[in-house]
KEKE-3310 file (N, C-alpha, C; in steps of 0.2 Angstrom, whole numbers, plus 5000, padded with zeros to 4 digits):
npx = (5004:5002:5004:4996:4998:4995:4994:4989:4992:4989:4994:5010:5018:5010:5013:5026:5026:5021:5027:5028:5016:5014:5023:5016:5006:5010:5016:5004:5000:5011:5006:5003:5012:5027:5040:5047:5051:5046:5044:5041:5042:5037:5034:5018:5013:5014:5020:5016:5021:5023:5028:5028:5038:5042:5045:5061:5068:5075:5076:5063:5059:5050:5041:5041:5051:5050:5060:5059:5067:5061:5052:5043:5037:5028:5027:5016:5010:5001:4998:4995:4999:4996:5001:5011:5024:5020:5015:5029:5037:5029:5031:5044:5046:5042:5053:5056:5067:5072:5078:5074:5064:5050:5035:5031:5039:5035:5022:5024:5028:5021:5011:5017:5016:5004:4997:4982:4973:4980:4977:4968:4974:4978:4980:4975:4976:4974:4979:4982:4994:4998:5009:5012:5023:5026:5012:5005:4993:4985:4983:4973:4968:4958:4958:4946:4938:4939:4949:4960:4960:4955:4953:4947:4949:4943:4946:4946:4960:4967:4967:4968:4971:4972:4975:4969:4957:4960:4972:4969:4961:4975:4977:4975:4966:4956:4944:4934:4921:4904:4890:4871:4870:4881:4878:4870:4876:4886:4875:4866:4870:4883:4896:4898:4899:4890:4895:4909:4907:4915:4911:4913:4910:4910:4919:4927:4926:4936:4926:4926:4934:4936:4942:4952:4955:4967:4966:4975:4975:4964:4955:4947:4941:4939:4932:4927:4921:4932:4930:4916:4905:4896:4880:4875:4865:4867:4873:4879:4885:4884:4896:4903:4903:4908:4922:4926:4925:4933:4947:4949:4950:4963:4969:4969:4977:4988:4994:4996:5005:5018:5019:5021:5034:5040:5041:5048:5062:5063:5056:5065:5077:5072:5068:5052:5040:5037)
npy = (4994:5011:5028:5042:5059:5076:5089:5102:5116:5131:5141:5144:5149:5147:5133:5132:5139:5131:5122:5118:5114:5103:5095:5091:5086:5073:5070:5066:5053:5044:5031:5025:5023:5021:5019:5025:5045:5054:5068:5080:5095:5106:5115:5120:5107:5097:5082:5069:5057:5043:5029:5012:4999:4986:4979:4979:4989:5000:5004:5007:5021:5030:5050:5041:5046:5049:5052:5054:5057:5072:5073:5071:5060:5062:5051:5044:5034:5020:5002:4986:4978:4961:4958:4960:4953:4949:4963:4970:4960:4964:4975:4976:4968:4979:4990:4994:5000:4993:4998:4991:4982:4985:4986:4997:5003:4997:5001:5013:5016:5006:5017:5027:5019:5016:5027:5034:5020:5011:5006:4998:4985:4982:4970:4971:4978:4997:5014:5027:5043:5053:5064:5073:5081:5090:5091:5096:5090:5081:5063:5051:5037:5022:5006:4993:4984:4996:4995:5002:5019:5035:5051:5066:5086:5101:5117:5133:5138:5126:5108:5095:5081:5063:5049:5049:5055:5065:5070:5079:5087:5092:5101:5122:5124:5116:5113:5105:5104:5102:5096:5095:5083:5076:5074:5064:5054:5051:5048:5039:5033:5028:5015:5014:5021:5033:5029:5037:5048:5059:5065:5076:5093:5097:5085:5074:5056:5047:5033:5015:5007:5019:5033:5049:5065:5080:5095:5110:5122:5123:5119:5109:5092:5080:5066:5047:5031:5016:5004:4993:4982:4970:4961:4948:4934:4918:4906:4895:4877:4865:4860:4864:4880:4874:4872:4885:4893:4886:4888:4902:4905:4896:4903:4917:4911:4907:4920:4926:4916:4918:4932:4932:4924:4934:4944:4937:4936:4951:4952:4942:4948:4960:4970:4974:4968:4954)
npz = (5000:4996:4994:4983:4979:4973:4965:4950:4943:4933:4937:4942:4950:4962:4965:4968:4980:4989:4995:5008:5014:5002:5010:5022:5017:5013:5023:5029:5025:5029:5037:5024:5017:5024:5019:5009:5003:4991:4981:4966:4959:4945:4932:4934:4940:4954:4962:4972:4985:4992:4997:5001:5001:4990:4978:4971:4978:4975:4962:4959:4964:4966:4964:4949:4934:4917:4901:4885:4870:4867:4874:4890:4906:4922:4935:4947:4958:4964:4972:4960:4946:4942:4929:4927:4920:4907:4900:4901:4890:4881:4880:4875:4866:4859:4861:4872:4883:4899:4915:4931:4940:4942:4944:4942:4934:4921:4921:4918:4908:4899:4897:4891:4879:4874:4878:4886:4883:4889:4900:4899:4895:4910:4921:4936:4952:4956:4955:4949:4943:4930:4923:4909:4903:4891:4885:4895:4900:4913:4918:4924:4932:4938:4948:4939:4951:4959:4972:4974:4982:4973:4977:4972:4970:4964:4962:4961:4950:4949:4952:4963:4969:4978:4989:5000:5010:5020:5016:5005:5014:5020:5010:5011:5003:4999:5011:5026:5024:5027:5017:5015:5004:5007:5024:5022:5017:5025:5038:5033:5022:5027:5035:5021:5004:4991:4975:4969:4977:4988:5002:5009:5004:4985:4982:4975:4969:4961:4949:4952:4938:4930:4923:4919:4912:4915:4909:4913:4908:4901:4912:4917:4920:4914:4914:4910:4908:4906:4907:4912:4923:4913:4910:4903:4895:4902:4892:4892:4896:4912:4913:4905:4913:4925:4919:4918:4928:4936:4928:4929:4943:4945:4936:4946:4955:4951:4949:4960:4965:4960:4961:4974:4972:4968:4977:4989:4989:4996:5006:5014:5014:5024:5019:5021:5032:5038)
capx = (5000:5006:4999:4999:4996:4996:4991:4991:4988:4992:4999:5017:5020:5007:5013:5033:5028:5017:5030:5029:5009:5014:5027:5010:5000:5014:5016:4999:5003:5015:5004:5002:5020:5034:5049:5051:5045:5047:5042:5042:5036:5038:5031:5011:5011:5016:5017:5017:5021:5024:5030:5029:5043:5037:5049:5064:5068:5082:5073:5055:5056:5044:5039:5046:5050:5053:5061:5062:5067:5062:5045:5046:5033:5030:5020:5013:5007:4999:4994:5002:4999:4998:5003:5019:5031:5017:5018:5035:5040:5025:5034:5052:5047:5042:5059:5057:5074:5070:5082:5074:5061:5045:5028:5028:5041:5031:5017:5025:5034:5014:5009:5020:5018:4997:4992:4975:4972:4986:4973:4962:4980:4980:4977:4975:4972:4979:4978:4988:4992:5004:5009:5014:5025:5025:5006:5003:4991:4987:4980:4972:4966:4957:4957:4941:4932:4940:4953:4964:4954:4956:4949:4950:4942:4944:4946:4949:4964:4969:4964:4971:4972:4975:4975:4965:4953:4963:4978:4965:4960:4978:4978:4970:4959:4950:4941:4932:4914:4900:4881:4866:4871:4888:4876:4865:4879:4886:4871:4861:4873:4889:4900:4898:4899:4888:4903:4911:4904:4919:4907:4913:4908:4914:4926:4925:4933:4937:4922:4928:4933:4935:4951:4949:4960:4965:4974:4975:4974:4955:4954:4944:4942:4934:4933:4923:4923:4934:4929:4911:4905:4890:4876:4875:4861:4870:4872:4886:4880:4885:4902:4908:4905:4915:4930:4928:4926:4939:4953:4950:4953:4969:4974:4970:4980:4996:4998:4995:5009:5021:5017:5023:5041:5044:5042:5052:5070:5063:5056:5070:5082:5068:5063:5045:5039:5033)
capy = (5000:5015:5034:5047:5064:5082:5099:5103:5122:5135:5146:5141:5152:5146:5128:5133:5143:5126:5115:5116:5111:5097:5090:5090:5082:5070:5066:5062:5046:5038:5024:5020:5022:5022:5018:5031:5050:5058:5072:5084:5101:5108:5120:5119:5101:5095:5076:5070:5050:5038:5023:5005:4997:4979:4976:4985:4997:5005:5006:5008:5026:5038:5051:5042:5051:5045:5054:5050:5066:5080:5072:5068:5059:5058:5048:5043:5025:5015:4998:4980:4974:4955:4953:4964:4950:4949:4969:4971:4957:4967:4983:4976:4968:4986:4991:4998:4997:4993:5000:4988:4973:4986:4986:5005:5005:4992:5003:5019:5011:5007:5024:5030:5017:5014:5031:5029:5016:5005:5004:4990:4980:4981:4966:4974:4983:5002:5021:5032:5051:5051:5071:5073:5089:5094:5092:5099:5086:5075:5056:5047:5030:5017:4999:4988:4983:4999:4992:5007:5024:5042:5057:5074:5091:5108:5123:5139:5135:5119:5102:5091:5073:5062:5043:5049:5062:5067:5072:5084:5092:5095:5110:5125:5126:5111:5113:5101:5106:5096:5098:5090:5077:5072:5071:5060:5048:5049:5047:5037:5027:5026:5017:5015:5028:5030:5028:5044:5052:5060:5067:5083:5097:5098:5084:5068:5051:5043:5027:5008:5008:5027:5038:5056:5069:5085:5101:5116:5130:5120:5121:5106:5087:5075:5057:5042:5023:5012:4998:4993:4976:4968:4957:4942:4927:4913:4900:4889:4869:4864:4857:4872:4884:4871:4873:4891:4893:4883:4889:4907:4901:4896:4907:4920:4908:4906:4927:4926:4914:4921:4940:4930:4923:4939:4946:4932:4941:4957:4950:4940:4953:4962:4976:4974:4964:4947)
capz = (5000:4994:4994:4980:4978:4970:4961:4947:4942:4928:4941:4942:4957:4968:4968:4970:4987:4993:4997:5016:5011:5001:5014:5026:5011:5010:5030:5031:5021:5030:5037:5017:5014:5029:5016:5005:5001:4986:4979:4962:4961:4943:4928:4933:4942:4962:4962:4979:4985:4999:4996:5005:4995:4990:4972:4968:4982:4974:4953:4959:4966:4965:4958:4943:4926:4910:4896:4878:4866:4869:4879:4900:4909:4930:4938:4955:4958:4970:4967:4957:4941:4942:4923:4923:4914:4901:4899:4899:4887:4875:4876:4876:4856:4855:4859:4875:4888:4909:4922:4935:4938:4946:4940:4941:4928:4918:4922:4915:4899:4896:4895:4885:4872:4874:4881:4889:4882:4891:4907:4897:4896:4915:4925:4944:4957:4955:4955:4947:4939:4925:4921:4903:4905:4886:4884:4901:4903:4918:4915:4931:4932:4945:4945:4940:4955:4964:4978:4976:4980:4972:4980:4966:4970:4958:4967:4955:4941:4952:4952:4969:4971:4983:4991:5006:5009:5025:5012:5002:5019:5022:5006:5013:4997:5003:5017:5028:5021:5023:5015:5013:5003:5012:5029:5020:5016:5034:5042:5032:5020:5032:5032:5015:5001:4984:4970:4967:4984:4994:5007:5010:4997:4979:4985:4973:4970:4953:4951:4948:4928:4928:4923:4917:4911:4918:4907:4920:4902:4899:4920:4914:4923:4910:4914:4908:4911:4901:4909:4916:4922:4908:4910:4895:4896:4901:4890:4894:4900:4918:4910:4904:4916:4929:4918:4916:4936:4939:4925:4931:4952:4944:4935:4950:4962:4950:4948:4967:4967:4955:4964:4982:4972:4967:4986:4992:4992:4998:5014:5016:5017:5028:5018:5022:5036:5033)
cpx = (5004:5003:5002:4996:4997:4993:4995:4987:4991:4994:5003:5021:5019:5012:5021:5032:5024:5021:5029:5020:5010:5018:5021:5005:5004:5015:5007:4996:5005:5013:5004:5006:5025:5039:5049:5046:5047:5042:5045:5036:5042:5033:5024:5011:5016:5014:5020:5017:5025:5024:5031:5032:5041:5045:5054:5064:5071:5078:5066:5054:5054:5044:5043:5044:5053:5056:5063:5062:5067:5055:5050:5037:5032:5025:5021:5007:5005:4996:4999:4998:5001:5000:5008:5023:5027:5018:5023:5036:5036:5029:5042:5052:5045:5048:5059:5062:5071:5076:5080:5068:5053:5040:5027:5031:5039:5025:5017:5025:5026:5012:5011:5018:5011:4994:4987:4974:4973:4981:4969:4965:4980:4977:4981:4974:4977:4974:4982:4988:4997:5003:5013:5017:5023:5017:5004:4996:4990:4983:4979:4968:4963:4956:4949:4935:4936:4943:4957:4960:4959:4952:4951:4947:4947:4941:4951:4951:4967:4965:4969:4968:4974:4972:4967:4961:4959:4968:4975:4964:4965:4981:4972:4964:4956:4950:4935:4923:4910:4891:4876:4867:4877:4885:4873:4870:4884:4882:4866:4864:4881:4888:4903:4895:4894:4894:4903:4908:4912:4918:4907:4910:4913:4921:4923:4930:4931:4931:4929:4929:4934:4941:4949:4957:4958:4971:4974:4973:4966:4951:4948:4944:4938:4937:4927:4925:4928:4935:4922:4910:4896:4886:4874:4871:4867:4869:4877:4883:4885:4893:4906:4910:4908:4921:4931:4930:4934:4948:4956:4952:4960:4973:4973:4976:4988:4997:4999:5003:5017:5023:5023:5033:5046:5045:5047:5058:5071:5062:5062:5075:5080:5068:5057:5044:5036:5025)
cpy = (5006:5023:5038:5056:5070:5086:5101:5111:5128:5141:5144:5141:5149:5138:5129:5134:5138:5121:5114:5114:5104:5092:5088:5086:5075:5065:5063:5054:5044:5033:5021:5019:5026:5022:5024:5036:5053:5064:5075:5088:5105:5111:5116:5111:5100:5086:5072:5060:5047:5032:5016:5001:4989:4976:4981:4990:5002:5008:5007:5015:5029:5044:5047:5045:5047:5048:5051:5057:5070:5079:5068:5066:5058:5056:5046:5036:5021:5008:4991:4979:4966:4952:4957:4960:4948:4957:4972:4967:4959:4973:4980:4975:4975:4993:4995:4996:4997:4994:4992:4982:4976:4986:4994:5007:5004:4998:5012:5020:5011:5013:5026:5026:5017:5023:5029:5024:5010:5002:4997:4985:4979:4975:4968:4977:4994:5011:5027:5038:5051:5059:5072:5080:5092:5097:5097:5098:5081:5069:5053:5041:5027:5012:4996:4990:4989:4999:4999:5015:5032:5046:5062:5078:5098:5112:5129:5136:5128:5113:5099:5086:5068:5055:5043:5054:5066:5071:5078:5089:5096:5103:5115:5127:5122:5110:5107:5104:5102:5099:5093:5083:5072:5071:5065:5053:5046:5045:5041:5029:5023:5019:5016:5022:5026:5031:5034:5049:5053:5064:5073:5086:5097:5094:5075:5064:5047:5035:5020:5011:5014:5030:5044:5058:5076:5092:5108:5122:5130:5125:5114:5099:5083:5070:5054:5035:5020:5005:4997:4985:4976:4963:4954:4937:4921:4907:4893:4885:4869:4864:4862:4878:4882:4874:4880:4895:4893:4886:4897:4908:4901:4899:4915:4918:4907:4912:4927:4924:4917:4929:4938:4927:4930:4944:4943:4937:4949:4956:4946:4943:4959:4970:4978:4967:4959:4947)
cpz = (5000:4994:4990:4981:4976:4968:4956:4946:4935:4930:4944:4950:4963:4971:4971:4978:4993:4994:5003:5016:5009:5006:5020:5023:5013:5018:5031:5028:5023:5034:5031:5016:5018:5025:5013:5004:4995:4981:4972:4960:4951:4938:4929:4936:4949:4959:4966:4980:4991:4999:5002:4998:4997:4983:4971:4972:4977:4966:4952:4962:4963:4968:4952:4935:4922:4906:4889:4873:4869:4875:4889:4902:4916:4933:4946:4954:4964:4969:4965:4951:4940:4932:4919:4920:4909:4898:4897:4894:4882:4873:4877:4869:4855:4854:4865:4880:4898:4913:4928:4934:4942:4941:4939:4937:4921:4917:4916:4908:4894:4894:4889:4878:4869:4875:4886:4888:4884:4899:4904:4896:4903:4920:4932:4948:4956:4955:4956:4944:4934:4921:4914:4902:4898:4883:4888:4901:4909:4918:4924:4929:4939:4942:4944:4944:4962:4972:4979:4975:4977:4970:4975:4970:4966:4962:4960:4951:4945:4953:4957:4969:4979:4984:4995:5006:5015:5021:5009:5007:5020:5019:5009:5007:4998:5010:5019:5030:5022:5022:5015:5011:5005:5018:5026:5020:5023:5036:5039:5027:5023:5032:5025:5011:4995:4980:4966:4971:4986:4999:5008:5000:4993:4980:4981:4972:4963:4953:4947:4942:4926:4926:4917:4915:4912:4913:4910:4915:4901:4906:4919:4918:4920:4912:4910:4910:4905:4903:4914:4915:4916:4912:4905:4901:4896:4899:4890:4897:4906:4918:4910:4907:4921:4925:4916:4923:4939:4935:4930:4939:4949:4943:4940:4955:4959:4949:4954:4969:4965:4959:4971:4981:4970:4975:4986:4994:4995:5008:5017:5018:5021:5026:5018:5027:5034:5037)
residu = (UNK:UNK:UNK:UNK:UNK:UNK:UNK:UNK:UNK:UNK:UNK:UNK:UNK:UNK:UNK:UNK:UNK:UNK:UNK:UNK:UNK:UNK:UNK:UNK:UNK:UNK:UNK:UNK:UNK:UNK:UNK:UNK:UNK:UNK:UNK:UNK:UNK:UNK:UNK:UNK:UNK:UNK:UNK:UNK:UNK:UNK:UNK:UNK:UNK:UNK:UNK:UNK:UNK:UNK:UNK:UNK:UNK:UNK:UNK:UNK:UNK:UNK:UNK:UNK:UNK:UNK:UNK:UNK:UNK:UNK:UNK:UNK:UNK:UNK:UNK:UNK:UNK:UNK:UNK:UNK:UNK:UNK:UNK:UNK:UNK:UNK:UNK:UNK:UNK:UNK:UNK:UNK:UNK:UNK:UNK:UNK:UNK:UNK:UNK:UNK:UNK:UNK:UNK:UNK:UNK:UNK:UNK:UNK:UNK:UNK:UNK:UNK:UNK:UNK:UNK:UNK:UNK:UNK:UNK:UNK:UNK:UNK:UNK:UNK:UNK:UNK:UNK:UNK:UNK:UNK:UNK:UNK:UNK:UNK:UNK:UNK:UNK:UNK:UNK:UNK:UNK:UNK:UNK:UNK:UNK:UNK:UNK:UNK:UNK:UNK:UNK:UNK:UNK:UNK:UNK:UNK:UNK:UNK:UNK:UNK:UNK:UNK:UNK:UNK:UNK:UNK:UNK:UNK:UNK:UNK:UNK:UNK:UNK:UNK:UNK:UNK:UNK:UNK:UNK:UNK:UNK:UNK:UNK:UNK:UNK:UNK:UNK:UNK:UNK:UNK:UNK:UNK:UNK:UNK:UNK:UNK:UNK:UNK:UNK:UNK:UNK:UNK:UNK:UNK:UNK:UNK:UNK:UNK:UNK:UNK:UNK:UNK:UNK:UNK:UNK:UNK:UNK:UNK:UNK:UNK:UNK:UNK:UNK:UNK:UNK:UNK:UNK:UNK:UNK:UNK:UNK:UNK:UNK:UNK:UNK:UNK:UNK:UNK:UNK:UNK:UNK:UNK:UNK:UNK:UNK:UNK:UNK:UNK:UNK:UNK:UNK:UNK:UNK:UNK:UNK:UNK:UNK:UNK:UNK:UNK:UNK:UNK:UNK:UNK:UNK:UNK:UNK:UNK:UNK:UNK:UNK:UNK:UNK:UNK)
# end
């Protein structure tokens, strides 16, 4: 478990003179991530991150950045991908080079080659922000069935993100506001939320299947699903949907296992408690 967050805005100034903001954004993470902090605060984008190192201490930090030419991308991540050495060995025929062995590099490498699109490659749990400096867009994601959460809200020309709500509280642009409809899910849906409620006012969180795009010039946050569950008549005989049951158990149970070989040498030399 991992926690990200940040601000993007088209006032350059503002976010330069909010560092001592973001290191308070940043501490209130480290139950998600005691091992490492890193931070990157550059033209119009803050991107904040708290790390619980799991693969690759040393090749997995974050913020990480990519350059290729004249383009850079940096991201913030939380989250696995249970089919990073199918991933990688897609974009290594495409000719891409890897530094280390994380799925956050795997994750990145995706972007760049997929764009948006590289989410509906993704088998996992995740949520992430991937700051595209030259476009001076920013790309967010969440997984599936929604394991990993991400709180936004839009305040004037900035857009803030964040792991937690608690982190969003910490900018004095989001205030702990609540109305009508955030009592209602207190008090009436607690401890559960409606999908894409984050209780307070003007304070929401990306749904299952969701990932938006944010460009600070627009001031804009457009999302959509790129993935939603379906409903199909089942026709498959007693037979088939055994062995469909069952292949899918397995193949949950061998990524599972595979995920646990690759821990292995990390816990072992006690980077992460077993």
């Amino acid at each position: 478990m991992c926690g990200i967050a940040g601000q993007i805005s088209s006032n350059t100034e503002l976010l330069r003179d909010q560092t001592a903001v973001f290191r308070q954004m940043q501490q209130s993470m480290s139950r998600r991530g005691p091992d490492q902090h890193g931070m990157v605060i550059e033209d119009g984008a803050a991107l904040i991150h708290a790390r619980l190192c799991v693969i690759d201490p040393e090749n997995g930090l974050q913020p990480m950045q990519l350059r290729l030419g004249d383009k850079e991308w940096t991201l913030v991540y939380n989250g696995e991908l249970y089919n990073t050495a199918e991933l990688r060995a897609q974009l290594e025929q495409q000719g891409h080079l890897f530094r280390g062995h994380s799925d956050t590099e795997v994750l990145l490498h995706a972007f760049v080659q997929w764009g948006p699109d590289c989410v509906s490659r993704f088998n996992g749990i995740f949520a992430f922000a991937v700051w595209e400096k030259q476009t001076r867009r920013l790309f967010a994601a969440r997984d599936r069935m929604g394991v990993k959460p991400f709180f936004y809200a839009q305040r004037g020309e900035s857009f803030l993100f964040a792991s937690e709500l608690k982190t969003l509280l910490c900018h004095p642009l989001v205030q702990p506001e609540i109305d009508s409809a955030g009592f209602a899910e207190v008090m009436l849906i607690g401890p559960g939320r409606t999908p894409g409620c984050g209780v307070f006012r003007d304070v929401w969180e990306l749904q299952p299947g969701e990932c938006g795009s944010y460009n600070p010039e627009q001031n804009r946050f457009e999302t959509h699903f790129y993935w939603r569950p379906e409903d199909h008549p089942h026709t498959d005989s007693f037979e088939q949907t055994v062995e469909t049951v069952r292949a899918l158990v397995l193949d949950s149970i061998e990524r599972q296992r595979l995920r646990m070989c690759r821990c292995a040498p990390f816990f072992l030399a006690g980077w992460i408690p077993a």
